[in-house]
N, C-alpha and C positions, 0 to 999 in steps of 0.2 A: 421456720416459715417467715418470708421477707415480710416487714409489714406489716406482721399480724399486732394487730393492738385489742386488748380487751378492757371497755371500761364499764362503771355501772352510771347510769342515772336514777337517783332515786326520785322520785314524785312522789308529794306528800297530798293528800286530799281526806274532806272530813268526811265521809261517808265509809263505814265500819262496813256494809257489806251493800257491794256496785251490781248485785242482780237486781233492785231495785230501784225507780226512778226517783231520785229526789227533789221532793217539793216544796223545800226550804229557798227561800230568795234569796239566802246567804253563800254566796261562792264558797268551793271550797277551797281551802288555804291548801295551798304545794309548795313542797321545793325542791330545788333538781342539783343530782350532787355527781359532776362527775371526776371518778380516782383519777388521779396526774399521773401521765405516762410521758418515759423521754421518745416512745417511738411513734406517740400521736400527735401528727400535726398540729401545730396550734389554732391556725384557720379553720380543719375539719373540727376542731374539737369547740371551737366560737361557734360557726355554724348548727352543728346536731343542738349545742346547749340551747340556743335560742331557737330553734327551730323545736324542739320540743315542748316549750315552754309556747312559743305560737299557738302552736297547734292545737293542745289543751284550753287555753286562752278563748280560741274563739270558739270552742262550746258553749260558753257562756255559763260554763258551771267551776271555772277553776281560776284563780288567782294566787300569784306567788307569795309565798311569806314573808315578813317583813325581817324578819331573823334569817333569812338564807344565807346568809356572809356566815353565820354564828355558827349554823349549822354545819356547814362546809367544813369549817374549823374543829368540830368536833368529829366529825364521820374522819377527817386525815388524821388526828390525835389517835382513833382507836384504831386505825387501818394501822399507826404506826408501831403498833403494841403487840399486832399478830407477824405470828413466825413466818406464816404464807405472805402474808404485805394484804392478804383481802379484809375486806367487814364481811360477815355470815349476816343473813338475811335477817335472822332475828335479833341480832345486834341491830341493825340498820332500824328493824320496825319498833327495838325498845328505846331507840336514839330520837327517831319519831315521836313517839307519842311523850317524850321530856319537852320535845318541840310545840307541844297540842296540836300532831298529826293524828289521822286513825288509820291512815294507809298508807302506803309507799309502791311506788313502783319502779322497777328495778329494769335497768336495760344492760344487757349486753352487747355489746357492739366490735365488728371485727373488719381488717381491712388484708384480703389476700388476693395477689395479682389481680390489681386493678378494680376490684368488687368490695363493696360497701353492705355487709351486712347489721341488721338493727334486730336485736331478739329482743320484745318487751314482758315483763312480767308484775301483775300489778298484787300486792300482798296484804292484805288484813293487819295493821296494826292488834288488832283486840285478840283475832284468834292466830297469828300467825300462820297463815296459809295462803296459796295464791287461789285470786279468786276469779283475773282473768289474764289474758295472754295473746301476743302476735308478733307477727315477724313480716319483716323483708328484708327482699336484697336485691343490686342491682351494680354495674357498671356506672362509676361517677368520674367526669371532670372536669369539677368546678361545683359552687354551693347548691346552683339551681338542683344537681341532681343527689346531692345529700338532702336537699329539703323535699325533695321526691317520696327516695327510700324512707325519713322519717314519717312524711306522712302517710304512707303505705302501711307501714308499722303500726303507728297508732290506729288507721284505720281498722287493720285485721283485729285490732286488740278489741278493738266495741262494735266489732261485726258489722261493718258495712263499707262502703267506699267513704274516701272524704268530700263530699259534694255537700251543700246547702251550709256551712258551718258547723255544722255540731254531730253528733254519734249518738246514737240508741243505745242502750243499755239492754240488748237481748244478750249477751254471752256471759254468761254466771261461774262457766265450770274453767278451770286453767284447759286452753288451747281446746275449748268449748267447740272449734270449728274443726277441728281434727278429721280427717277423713281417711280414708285409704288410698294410697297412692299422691299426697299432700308432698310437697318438696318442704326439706328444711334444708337450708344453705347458711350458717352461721360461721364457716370460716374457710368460705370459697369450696366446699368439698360436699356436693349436692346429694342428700339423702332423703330416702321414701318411707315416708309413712308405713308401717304395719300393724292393719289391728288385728290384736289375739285376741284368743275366743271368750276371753272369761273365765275360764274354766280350765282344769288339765295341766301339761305342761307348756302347755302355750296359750296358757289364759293372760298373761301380759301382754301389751304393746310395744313395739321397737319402732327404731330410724336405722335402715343399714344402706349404708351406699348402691347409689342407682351405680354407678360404674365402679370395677377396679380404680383401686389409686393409682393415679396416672406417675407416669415418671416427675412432670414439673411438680406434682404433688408433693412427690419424696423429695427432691432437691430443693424445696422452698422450706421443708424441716430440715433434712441428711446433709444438705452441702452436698451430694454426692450423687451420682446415677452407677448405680450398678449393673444395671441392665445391659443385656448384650444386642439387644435390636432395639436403637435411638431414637427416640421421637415424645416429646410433648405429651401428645395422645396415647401413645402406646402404654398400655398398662407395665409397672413397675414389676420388674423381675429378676428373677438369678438374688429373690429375698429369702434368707430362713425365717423361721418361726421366731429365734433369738433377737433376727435384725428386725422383725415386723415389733415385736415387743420395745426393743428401744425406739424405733420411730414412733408408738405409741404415748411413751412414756414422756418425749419431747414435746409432743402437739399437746396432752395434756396441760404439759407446766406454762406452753405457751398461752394457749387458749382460754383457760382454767376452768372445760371442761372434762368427762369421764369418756373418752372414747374407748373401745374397748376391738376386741376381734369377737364376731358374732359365734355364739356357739353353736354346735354341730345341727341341734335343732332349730334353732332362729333360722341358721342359714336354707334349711331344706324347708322350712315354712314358708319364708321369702321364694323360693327360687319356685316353689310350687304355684304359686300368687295368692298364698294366703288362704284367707276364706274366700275368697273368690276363684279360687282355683279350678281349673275346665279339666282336670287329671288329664295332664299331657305328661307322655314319656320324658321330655326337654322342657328348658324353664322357657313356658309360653309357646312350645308348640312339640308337635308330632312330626314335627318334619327338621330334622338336625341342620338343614342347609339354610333354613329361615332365621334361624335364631342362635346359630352358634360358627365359630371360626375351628376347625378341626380337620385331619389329616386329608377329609377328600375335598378341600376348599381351600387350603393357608401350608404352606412350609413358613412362616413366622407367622408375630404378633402382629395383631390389627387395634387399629384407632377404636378408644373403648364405642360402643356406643354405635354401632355402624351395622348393626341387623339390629331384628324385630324385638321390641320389648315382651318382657313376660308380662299377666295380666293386671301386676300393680305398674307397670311402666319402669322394670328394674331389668339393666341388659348384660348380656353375658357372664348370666351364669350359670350356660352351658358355654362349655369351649373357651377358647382366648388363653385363660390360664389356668392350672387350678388354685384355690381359694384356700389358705388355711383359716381354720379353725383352733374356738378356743381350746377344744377337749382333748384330753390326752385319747387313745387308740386303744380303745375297751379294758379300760381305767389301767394303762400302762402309758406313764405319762414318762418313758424312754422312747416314744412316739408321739407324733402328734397328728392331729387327721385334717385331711386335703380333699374337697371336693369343686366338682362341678368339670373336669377334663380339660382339656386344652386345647394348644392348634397341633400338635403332635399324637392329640387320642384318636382314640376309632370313637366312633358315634357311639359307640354302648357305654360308654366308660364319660361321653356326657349326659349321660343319665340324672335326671335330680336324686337319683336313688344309689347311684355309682358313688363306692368311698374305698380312699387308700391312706397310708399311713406311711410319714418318714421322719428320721429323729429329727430334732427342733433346730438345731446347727445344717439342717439340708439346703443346697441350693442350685440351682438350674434353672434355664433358659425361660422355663414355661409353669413356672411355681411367682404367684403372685399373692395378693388379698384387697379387701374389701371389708370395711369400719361398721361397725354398730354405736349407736348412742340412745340412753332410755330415754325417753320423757320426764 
C-alpha cells in the first residue's frame, strides 16, 4: 500500500475516567507522542502533532506536559526494545502514569491514495481500557485539510461537532456512537458498521467492506493486477483463496491492524442487512436486476458500487464476483467456500443463501472478496 503510514499519538490527561464532567480548575496535563516513520511526511506529521494538541487546548480543559521531550524519549527507547518496532497500549498507559498521566489517548493515523485518515482512542491509565473513541477521514492537500480531518476526529471522540470551543463529555463507552451502517475508513478501504445480536452466533459486532476490493486496492499492497478485466473500480479478480491470504497478511504488517476475510456467517449476516434485515431473496432486494450484476445484465465486471445498496448500505453482494470466505467447505478445509454469485451466475446462485466451494489455489475471472475487521 503506496503511502500507507501508521502512527500513534498518545494524549495524556488527569482524569481516570472521561464519562464524567470534571470540576477541578486544574487542566489536565497531556502529551502527544507520535512513532517516527521514514514513510510519513515530515510537514503532515508537524501539522496532525500540533493540530492535536490545538484542538484539545481549546477545550479549555487540557494542557501539555512539561516533560513531553522526556517522554517522547522514553515511549521510542521501549518502541525500540519490541520485536514488532510498536509500544502495546498498556505499555504506553504504564509509561504514562511514571509521567503523572491517568490517561492516554492513542491515534492511529493512515495515508492511502490521497486520503487522510485519523482513528482516535482515548485509554484509562488506572484501569487500562479504552473509554472513548472516533475517527475521520477525508481527501487532503495541504494543512488546512489535515487540521479538518483532525478536528473531525477529536470531534467524534466527545460526541459532538467542533463548534463553540470545547466537547461534552456524553460518550463514556469506546466508539459509544457506533451505529449500524456507520463507515470506518482507516486505511482508504471503506467499511460498514455491523451490529450482532448479543446473543448466538452472531452476538458480536463487525466492520466488512461496503465494496469488493477494488483492483487499485490490491496493487497499492500486490504491486500487481491480476485481474483479466482492468479498471481502478472494478472489483479485484482471477484471486485464490492463497493469494487473498497473502494480500491479507501484507496490509496487516502495513497498517498494524487484524484484517481478516469474513466468515461464512458474518458474510450472510451482512449481505442479509443484519438486524435490519427486510428478508429479501438478494442482498437488499427481491429483484436481482436492482442490486446485482449477473448473467441477464453484465458479460464482465462492473464498477464496485453501481446498483442499489443492501439495507446496511453494503453493495454487491449479490452478483459482480463471488466472495470468498474464511471457512473451510463443511469442515473440509481442501475446500473453501465462495459466496454471493457473480456477473456469469443466474440470479438463483446470487442468492444471500447460495454457497459453492473450490480449493484455496482456485482462480478465475469472476472469484473476488471483501475484508472484515472487529472493533
Amino acid at each position: 500500500m503506496k503511502n500507507v503510514c501508521i502512527f500513534l499519538l498518545a494524549i495524556m490527561c488527569v482524569s481516570a475516567v472521561f464519562g464524567q464532567e470534571n470540576t477541578d480548575t486544574e487542566k489536565h496535563r497531556i502529551a502527544v507522542y507520535l512513532i517516527p516513520s521514514n514513510n510519513v511526511d515530515s510537514e503532515i506529521r508537524r501539522v496532525v502533532n500540533n493540530q492535536v494538541i490545538n484542538t484539545l487546548q481549546k477545550t479549555g480543559k487540557y494542557a501539555l506536559i512539561e516533560r513531553n521531550e522526556a517522554f517522547i524519549t522514553q515511549i521510542d527507547k521501549e518502541r525500540g526494545t519490541q520485536q514488532s518496532g510498536r509500544v502495546l497500549d498498556n505499555q504506553i498507559t504504564e509509561l504514562g502514569r511514571e509521567f503523572g498521566a491517568v490517561a492516554v489517548c492513542i491515534v492511529d493515523a493512515g495515508i492511502l491514495m490521497g486520503e487522510l485518515s485519523v482513528d482516535m482512542r482515548m485509554v484509562s491509565v488506572e484501569r487500562a481500557t479504552v473509554i472513548r473513541s472516533g475517527s475521520a477521514d477525508g481527501k487532503y492537500g495541504g494543512p488546512s485539510d489535515i487540521r479538518k480531518i483532525v478536528d473531525r476526529a477529536t470531534a467524534d471522540m466527545f460526541g459532538e461537532a467542533p463548534q463553540g470551543g470545547g466537547y461534552s463529555n456524553n460518550n463514556n463507552a469506546p466508539r459509544g456512537s457506533r451505529r449500524n451502517g456507520e463507515i470506518y475508513n482507516p486505511d482508504g478501504i471503506e467499511l460498514v458498521y455491523v451490529e450482532g445480536t448479543g446473543s448466538g452466533i452472531m452476538a458480536k459486532s463487525f466492520y466488512i467492506g461496503k465494496y469488493e476490493v477494488t483492483q487499485a486496492q490490491w496493487r497499492a499492497i500486490m504491486g500487481n493486477n491480476p485481474s483479466k478485466f482492468k479498471g481502478d473500480k472494478l472489483p479485484v479478480e482471477n484471486v485464490s483463496w492463497n493469494d487473498v491470504k497473502e494480500f491479507i497478511t501484507k496490509l496487516n504488517a502495513k497498517t498494524g491492524r487484524k484484517y481478516r476475510l469474513p466468515t461464512e456467517s458474518e458474510w450472510e449476516y451482512a449481505a442479509r442487512g443484519g438486524n435490519k434485515s427486510q428478508g429479501y431473496e438478494y442482498s437488499g432486494s427481491n429483484n436481482t436486476y436492482t442490486v446485482a450484476w449477473y448473467d441477464d445484465n453484465s458479460n464482465t465486471t462492473r464498477p464496485v458500487g453501481t446498483k442499489d445498496s443492501n439495507e446496511l448500505g453494503i453493495y454487491d453482494m449479490s452478483g459482480n464476483v463471488w466472495e470468498w470466505c474464511e471457512d473451510c467447505y463443511n469442515g473440509n478445509c481442501s475446500n473453501r467456500v465462495l459466496r454471493g454469485g457473480s456477473w456469469r451466475s443466474a440470479a438463483q446462485h446470487c442468492s444471500v443463501s447460495d454457497r459453492i466451494y473450490r480449493a484455496p489455489g482456485y482462480r478465475y475471472d469472476n472469484v473476488g472478496f471483501r475484508l472484515v475487521i472487529i472493533p
